[in-house]
KELONU-347239 format. One record per residue (C-alpha): residue number from 1; x, y, z. Coordinates in steps of 0.25 Angstrom, whole numbers, plus 5000, padded with zeros to 4 digits. Example, Ala and Ser with C-alpha at 12.3 -4.5 7.8 and 13.67 -1.06 7.14 Angstrom:
2
n, c1, c2, c3
1, 5049, 4982, 5031
2, 5055, 4996, 5029
END
This chain:
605
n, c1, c2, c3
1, 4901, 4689, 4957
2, 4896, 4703, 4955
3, 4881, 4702, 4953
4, 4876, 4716, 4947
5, 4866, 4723, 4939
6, 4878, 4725, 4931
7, 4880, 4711, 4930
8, 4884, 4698, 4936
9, 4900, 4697, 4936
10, 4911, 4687, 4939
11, 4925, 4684, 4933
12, 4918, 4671, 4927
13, 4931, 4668, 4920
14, 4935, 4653, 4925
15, 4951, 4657, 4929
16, 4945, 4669, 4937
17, 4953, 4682, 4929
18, 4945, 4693, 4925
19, 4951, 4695, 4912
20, 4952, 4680, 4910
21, 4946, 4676, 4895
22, 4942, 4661, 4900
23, 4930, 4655, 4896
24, 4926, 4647, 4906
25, 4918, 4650, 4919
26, 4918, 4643, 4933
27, 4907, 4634, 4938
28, 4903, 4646, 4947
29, 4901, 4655, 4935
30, 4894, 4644, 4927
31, 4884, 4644, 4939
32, 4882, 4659, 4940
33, 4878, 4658, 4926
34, 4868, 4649, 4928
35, 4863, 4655, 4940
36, 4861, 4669, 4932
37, 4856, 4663, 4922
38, 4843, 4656, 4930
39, 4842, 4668, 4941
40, 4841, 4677, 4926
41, 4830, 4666, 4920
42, 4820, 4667, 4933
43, 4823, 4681, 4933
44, 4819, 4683, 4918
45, 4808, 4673, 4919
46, 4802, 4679, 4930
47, 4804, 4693, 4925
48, 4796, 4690, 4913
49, 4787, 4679, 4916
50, 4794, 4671, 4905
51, 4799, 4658, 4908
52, 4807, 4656, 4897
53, 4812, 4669, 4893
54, 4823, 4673, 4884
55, 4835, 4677, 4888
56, 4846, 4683, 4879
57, 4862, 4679, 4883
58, 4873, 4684, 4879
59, 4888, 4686, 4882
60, 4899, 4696, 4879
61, 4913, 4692, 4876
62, 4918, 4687, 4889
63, 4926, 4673, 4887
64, 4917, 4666, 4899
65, 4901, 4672, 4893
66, 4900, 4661, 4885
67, 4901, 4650, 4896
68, 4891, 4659, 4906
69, 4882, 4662, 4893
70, 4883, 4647, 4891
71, 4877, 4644, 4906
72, 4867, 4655, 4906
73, 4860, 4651, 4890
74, 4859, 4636, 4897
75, 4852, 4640, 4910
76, 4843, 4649, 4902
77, 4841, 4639, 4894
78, 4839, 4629, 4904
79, 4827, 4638, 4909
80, 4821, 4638, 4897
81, 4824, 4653, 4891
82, 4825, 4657, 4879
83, 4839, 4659, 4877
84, 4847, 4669, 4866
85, 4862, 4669, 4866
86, 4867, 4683, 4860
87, 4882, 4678, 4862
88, 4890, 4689, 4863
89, 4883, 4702, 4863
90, 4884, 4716, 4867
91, 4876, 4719, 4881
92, 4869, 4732, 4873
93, 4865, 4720, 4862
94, 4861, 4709, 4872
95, 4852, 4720, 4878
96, 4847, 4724, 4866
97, 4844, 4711, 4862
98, 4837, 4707, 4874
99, 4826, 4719, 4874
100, 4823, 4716, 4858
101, 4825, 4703, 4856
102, 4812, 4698, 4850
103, 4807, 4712, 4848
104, 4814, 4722, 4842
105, 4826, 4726, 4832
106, 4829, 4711, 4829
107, 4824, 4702, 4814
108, 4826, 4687, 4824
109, 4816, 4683, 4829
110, 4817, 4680, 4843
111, 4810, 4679, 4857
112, 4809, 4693, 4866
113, 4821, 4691, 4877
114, 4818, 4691, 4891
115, 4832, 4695, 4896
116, 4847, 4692, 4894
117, 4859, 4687, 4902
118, 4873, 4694, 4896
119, 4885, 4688, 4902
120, 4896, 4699, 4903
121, 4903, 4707, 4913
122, 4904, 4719, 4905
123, 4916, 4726, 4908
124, 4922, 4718, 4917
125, 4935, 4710, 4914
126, 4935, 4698, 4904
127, 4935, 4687, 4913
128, 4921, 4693, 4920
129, 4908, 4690, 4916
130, 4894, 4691, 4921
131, 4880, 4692, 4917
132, 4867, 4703, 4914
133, 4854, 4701, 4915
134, 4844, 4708, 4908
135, 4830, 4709, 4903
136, 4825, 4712, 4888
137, 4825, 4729, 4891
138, 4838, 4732, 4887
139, 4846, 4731, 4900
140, 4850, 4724, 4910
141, 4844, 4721, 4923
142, 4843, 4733, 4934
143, 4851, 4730, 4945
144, 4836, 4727, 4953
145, 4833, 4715, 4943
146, 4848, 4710, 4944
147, 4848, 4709, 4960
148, 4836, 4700, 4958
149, 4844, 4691, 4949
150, 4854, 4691, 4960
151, 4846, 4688, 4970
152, 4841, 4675, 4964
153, 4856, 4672, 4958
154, 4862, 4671, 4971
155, 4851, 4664, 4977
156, 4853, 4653, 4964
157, 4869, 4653, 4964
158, 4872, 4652, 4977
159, 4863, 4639, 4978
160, 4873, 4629, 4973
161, 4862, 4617, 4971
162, 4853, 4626, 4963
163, 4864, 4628, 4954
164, 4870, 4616, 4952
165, 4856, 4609, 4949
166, 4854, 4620, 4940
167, 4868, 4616, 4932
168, 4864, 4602, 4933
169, 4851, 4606, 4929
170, 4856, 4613, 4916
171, 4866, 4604, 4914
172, 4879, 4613, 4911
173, 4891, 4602, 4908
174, 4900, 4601, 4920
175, 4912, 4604, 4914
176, 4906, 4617, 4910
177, 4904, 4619, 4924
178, 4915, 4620, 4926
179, 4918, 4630, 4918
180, 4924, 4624, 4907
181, 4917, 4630, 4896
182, 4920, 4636, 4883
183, 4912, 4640, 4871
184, 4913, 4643, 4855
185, 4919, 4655, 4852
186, 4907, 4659, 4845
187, 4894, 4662, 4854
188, 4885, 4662, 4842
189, 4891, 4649, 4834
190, 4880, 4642, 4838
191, 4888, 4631, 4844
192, 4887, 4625, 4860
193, 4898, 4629, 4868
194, 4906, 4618, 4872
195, 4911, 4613, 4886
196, 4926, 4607, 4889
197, 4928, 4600, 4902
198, 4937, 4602, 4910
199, 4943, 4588, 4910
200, 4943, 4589, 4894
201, 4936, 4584, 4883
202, 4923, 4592, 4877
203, 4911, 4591, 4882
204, 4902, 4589, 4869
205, 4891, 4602, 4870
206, 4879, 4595, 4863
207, 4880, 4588, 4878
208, 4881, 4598, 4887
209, 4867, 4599, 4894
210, 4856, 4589, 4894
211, 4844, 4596, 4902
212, 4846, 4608, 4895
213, 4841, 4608, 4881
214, 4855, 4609, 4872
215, 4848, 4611, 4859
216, 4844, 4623, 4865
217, 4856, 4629, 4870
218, 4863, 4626, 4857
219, 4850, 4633, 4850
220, 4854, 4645, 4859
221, 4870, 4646, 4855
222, 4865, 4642, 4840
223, 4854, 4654, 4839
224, 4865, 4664, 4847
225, 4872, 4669, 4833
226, 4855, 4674, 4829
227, 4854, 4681, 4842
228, 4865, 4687, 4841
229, 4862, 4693, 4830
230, 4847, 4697, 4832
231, 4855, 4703, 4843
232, 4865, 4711, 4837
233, 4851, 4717, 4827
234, 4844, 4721, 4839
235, 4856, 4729, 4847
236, 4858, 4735, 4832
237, 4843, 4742, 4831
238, 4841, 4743, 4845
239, 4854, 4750, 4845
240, 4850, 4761, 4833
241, 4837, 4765, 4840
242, 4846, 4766, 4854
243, 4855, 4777, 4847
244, 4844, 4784, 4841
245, 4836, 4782, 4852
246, 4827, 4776, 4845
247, 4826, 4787, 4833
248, 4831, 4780, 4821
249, 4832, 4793, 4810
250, 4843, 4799, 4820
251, 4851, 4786, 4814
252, 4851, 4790, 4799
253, 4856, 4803, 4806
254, 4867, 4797, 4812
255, 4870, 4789, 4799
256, 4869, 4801, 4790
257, 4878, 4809, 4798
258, 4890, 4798, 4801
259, 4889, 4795, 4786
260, 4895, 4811, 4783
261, 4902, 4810, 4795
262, 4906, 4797, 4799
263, 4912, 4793, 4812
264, 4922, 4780, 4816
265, 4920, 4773, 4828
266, 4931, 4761, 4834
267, 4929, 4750, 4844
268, 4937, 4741, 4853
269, 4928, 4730, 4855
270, 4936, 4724, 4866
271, 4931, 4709, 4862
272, 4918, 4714, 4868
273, 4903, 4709, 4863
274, 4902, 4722, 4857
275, 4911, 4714, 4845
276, 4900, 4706, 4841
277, 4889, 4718, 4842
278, 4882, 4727, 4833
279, 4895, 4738, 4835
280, 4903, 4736, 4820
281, 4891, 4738, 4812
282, 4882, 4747, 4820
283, 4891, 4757, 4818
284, 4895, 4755, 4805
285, 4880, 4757, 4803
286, 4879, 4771, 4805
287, 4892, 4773, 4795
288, 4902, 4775, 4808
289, 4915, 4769, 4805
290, 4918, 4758, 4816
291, 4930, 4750, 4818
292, 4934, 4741, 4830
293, 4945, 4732, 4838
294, 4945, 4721, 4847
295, 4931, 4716, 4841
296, 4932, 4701, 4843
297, 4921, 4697, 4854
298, 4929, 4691, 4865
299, 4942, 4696, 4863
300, 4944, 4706, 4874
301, 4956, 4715, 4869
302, 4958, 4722, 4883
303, 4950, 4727, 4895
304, 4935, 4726, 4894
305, 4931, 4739, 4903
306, 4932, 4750, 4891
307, 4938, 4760, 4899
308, 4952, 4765, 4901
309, 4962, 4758, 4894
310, 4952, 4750, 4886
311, 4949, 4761, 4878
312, 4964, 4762, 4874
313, 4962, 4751, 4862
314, 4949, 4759, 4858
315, 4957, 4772, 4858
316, 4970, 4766, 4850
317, 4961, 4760, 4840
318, 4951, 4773, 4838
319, 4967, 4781, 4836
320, 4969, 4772, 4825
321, 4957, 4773, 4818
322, 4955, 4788, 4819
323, 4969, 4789, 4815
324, 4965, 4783, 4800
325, 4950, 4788, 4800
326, 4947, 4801, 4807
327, 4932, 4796, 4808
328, 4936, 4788, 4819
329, 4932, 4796, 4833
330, 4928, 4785, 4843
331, 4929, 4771, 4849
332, 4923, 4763, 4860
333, 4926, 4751, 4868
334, 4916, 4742, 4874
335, 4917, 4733, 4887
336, 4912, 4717, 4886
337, 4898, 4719, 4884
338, 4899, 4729, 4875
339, 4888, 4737, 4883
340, 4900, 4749, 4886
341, 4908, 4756, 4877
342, 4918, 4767, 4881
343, 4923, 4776, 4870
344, 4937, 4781, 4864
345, 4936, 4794, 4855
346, 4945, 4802, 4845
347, 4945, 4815, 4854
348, 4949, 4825, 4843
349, 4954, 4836, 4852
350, 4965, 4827, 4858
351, 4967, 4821, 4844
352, 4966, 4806, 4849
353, 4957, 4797, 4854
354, 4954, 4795, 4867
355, 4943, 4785, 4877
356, 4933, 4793, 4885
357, 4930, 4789, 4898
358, 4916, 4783, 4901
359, 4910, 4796, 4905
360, 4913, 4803, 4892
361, 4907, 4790, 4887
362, 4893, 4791, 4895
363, 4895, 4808, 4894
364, 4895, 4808, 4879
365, 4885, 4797, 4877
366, 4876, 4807, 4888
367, 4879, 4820, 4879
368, 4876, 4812, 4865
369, 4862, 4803, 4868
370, 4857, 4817, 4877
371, 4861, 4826, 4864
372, 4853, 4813, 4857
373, 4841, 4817, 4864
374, 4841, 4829, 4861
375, 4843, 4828, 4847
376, 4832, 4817, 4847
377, 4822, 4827, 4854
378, 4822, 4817, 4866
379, 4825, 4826, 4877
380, 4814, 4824, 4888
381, 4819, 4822, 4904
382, 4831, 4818, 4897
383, 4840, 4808, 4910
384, 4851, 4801, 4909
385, 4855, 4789, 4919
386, 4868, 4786, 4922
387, 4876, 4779, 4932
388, 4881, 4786, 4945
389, 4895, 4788, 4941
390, 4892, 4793, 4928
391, 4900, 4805, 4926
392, 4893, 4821, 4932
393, 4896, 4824, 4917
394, 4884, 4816, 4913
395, 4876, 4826, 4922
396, 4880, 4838, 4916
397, 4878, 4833, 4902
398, 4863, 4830, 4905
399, 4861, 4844, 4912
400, 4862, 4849, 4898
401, 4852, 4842, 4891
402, 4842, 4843, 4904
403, 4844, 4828, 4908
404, 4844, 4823, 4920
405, 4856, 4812, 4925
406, 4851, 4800, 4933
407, 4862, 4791, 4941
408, 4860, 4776, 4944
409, 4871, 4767, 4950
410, 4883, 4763, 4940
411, 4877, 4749, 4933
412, 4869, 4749, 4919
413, 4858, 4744, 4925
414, 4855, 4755, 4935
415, 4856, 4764, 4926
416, 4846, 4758, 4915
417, 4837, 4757, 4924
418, 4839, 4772, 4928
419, 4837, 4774, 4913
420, 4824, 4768, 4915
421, 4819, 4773, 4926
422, 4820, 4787, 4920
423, 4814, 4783, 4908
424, 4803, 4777, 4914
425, 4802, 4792, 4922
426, 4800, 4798, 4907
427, 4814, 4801, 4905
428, 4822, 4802, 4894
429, 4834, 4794, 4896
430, 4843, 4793, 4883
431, 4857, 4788, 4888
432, 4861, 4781, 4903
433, 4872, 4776, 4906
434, 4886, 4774, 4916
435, 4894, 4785, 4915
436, 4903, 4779, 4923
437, 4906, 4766, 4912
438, 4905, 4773, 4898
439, 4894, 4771, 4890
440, 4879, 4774, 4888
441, 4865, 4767, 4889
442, 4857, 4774, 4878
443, 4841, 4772, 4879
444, 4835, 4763, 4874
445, 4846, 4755, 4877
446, 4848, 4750, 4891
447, 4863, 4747, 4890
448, 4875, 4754, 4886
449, 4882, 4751, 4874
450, 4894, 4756, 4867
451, 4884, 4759, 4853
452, 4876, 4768, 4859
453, 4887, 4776, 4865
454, 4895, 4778, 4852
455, 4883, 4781, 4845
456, 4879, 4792, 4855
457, 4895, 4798, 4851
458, 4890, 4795, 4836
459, 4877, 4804, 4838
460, 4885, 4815, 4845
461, 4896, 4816, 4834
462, 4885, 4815, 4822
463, 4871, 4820, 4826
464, 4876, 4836, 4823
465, 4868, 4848, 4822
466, 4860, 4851, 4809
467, 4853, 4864, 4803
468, 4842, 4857, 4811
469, 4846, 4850, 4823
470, 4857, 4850, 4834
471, 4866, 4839, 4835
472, 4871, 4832, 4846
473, 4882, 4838, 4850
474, 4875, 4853, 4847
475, 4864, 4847, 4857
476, 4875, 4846, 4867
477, 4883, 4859, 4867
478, 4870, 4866, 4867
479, 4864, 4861, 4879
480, 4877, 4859, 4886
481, 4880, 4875, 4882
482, 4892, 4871, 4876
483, 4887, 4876, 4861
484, 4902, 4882, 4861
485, 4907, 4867, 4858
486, 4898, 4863, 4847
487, 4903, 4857, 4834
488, 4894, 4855, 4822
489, 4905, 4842, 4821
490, 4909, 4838, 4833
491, 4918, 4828, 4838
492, 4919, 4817, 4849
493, 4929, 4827, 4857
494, 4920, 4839, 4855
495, 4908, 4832, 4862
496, 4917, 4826, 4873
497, 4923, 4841, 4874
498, 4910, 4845, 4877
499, 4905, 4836, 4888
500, 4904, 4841, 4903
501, 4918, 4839, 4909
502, 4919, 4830, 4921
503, 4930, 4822, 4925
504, 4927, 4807, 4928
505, 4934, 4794, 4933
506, 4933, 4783, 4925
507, 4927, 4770, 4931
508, 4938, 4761, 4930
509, 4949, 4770, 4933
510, 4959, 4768, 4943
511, 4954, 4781, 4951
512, 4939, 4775, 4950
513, 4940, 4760, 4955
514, 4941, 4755, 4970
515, 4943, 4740, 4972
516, 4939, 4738, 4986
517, 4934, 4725, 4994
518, 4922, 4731, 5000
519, 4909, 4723, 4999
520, 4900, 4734, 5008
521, 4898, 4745, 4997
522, 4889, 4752, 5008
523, 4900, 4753, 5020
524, 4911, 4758, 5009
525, 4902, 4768, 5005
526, 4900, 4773, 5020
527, 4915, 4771, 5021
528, 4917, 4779, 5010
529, 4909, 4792, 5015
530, 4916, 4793, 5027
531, 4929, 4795, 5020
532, 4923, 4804, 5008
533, 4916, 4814, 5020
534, 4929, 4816, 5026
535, 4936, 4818, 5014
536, 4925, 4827, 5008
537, 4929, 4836, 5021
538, 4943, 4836, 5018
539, 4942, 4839, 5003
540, 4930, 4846, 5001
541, 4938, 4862, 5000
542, 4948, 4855, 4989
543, 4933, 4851, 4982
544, 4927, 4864, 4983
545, 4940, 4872, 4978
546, 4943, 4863, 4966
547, 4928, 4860, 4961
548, 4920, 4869, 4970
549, 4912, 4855, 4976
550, 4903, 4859, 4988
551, 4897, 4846, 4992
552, 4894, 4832, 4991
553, 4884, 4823, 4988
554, 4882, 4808, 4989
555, 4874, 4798, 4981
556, 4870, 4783, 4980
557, 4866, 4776, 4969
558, 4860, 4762, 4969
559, 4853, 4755, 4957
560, 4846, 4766, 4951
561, 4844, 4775, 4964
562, 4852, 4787, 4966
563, 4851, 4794, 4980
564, 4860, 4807, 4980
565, 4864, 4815, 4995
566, 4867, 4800, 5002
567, 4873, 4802, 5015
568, 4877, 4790, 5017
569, 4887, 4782, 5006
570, 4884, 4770, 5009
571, 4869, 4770, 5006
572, 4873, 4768, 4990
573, 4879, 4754, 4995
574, 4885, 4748, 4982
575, 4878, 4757, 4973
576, 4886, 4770, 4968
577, 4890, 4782, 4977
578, 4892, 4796, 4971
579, 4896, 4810, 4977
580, 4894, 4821, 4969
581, 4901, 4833, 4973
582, 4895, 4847, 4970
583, 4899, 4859, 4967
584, 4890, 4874, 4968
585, 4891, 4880, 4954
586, 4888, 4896, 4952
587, 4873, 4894, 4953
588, 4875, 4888, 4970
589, 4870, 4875, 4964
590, 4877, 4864, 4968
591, 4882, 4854, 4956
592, 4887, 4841, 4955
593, 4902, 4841, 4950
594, 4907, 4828, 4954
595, 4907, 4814, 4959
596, 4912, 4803, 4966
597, 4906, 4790, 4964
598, 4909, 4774, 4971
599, 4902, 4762, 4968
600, 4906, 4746, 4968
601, 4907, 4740, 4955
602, 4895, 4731, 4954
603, 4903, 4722, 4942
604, 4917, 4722, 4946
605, 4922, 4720, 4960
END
């Protein structure tokens, strides 16, 4: 298993395939639940001095979510916490959820949360799945706090008596040990999942466990369908005052504007948890017309990653409606979790629609929230953090609005915690995120999420200039002294035709991904710098004559530590390595024009 701060990963599916839909998992699997389930309850109870804290679970649409939810709600429960079951939910909303639950945003009336365990692999293939962990401030644990967890997992799930005193203990059904195990269709009907043996017959569920309380358990599934819904309230609000950053008068703005000039967004749901979030009727909130396909939850209609040819439905679908409304310029895709969304657009000047790659994603979402800033007044020490591969696009944008960039190695958690560290420092740190993925984290938020980056699109394409104030995109081609490309109404091609031009390769390209069998990350980085010194000497005069590069420069990222002009490759170990190769522009000063960039996938292998 890959055990991360990007989360904890396995194909859990019983028959092994990673695009299997099974239901059920292996005894092993059943066991690891457990096991993160009680390293996550002395973690949080220690973390907080609660003994019985409340922890919030939820799932995304993965076939096998419902059998590890199943052992993880019992363990917890076994222990004493306070359970709530969200069911299927959205990462951004169990987030959400977790930070304000019995504090904020939402009319139920509920306890304060401590922390939450969401089972998902994100964009991994179907038949994967894993966990999170997280605490009640909006993200999840930093790779620090998820090492601890580790630590104390392994210890727990390698000694085979504690676990099996700890089943016996709990009492899960041995046929569900098994890993026979399915449940209702439904994750908020209030019923008990039910258990068939393997030898057959039906093992009746108000029998399953006698140490642990059942009414309890069954009180947990039955309340799920009001926690969902106390969900879903809070991820709405918290939602509004995360796009107008917490500035609610800019959303009659927004409103007022679309009302005279409205705009039509499309989804491809892709079965993810994003179907049963708040997307269909937050936008339709702010008058945006909003259609979508594939939006039954659990139904993966094709590839989860939303990249490359998982855009393709997206795009054929965005065609057709444009086709019969012209209103209708953009679309976007989510993966599992519903935490990514990459987008598809009408592109005017080619006269069809088109995906954009992940960096335009992030580049846009960058120009839009800084622009944002500016409109708002909010413009002291701006920063932006971003992952280590995130396009030198991102670096030229900021140079324009007098921001500063700030790298932490690729993972969501590295670089919230990035985020906060500069925020802590007194700076102002609207928008973070992976470049390299797609996507935006927009403060306060401390995840990505799909809303925030098409509503970052939305202020750029209706926040215009009045008698009395620049819009958006005015902003932009000022400060970029590009005032030459300013419209009064501007479409989405016209703001893309804008941006800095950079070429970059896309993450899951076949030119981008190595499969190699190396379990030393240090030594093939060492190995690495011998060959990329002798070809340097080899190609350098090519380099100079076609791009005018002088030099080189290496870097290492680990965590949220950056150290530029390393010598040696291999002191990044399994965090990122980055050349950057420079250039002397006419003022002899030496500028950063391009990148290389290697690092093991910490959720795939």
């Amino acid at each position: 298993m890959i055990l991360s701060a990007s989360g904890w990963r396995d194909i859990f599916a019983l028959d092994g395939n990673e695009e299997s839909t099974a239901k059920e998992i292996s005894v092993r699997h059943q066991q690891f639940a457990l096991a993160a389930a009680k390293v996550f309850y002395d973690y949080l109870s220690k973390k907080t001095g609660n003994q019985k804290p409340t922890v919030v679970v939820g799932i995304d649409t993965r076939a096998t979510g419902e059998a590890i939810a199943d052992i993880i709600i019992r363990t917890l429960n076994y222990f004493k916490c306070d359970v709530y079951y969200a069911g299927i939910t959205a990462a951004p909303e169990i987030m959400s959820f977790t930070s304000f639950c019995g504090k904020k945003y939402s009319n139920a009336k509920l306890k304060r949360a401590d922390g939450f365990i969401f089972v998902s692999a994100s964009h991994n293939p179907i038949g994967h799945n894993g966990i999170k962990f997280g605490l009640n401030d909006g993200g999840v644990l930093d790779a620090k706090e998820v090492q601890v967890l580790i630590d104390e997992f392994n210890i727990l799930f390698y000694n085979k008596a504690k676990i099996i005193s700890l089943l016996s203990d709990i009492k899960i059904p041995a046929a569900e040990r098994r890993g026979i195990f399915v449940l209702p269709e439904s994750c908020t009907s209030g019923l008990i999942p039910s258990v068939t043996p393997q030898s057959g017959g039906v093992l009746n569920p108000t029998a399953r466990i006698k140490n642990v309380d059942e009414y309890s358990i069954q009180t947990i599934y039955a309340n799920s369908e009001t926690i969902k819904k106390a969900s879903m309230q809070i991820y709405h609000n918290f939602t509004l005052d995360v796009i107008s950053d917490n500035d609610r008068s800019c959303i009659d703005v927004i409103k007022k504007i679309l009302a005279e000039n409205p705009i039509g967004i499309c989804a491809d749901f892709n079965g993810s948890a994003r179907c049963v979030s708040i997307d269909k009727t937050f936008f339709k909130e702010f008058g945006i017309k909003f259609e979508f396909i594939n939006g039954t939850a659990g139904k993966i209609a094709h590839k989860i990653v939303p990249e490359d040819d998982s855009l393709f439905p997206c795009r054929d679908y965005l065609e057709k409606l444009h086709a019969q409304d012209k209103d209708f310029v953009l679309g976007y895709v989510p993966d599992c979790d519903g935490d990514r969304g990459n987008l598809v657009i009408w592109d005017d000047q080619l006269q069809k629609v088109r995906p954009l790659v992940a960096q335009e994603v992030f580049a846009l979402a960058v120009l839009g929230e800084l622009s944002f800033n500016v409109w708002l007044g909010k413009t002291n020490d701006m920063a932006v953090a971003v992952n280590d591969p995130t396009s030198l696009r991102i670096d030229s944008i900021a140079k324009s609005f007098g921001a500063n960039i700030y790298r932490a190695e690729v993972g969501e958690a590295n670089v919230v915690s990035l985020g906060r560290q500069l925020r802590n420092a007194g700076k102002t740190v609207r928008i973070l995120g992976e470049g390299s993925a797609g996507g935006n984290i927009t403060h306060p938020s401390s995840v990505r999420d799909p809303i925030n980056t098409v509503m970052t699109i939305v202020k750029l394409l209706s926040i215009r200039s009045t008698e009395t104030k620049k819009g958006l995109f005015e902003i932009w081609c000022e400060l970029s002294n590009q005032k030459e490309k300013y419209k009064a109404y501007p479409n989405l091609a016209d703001i893309i035709g804008s941006l800095p031009k950079f070429d970059t390769t896309g993450t899951y390209s076949d030119d981008a991904v190595l499969r190699i069998n190396v379990k030393d990350h240090a030594a093939f980085k060492a190995a690495y710098q011998k060959i990329f010194l002798q070809k340097w000497e080899e190609i350098k005069t090519e380099l100079y004559n076609d791009f005018g590069i002088t030099a080189w420069e290496a870097a290492a990222y680990n965590g949220t530590t950056e150290r530029l002009g390393i010598t040696d490759f291999s002191v990044a170990g399994k965090g990122g390595l980055k050349i950057n190769f420079t250039a002397t522009d006419i003022n002899k000063k030496n500028e950063v024009i391009a990148c290389i960039w290697m690092r093991g996938s910490a959720t795939e292998a």
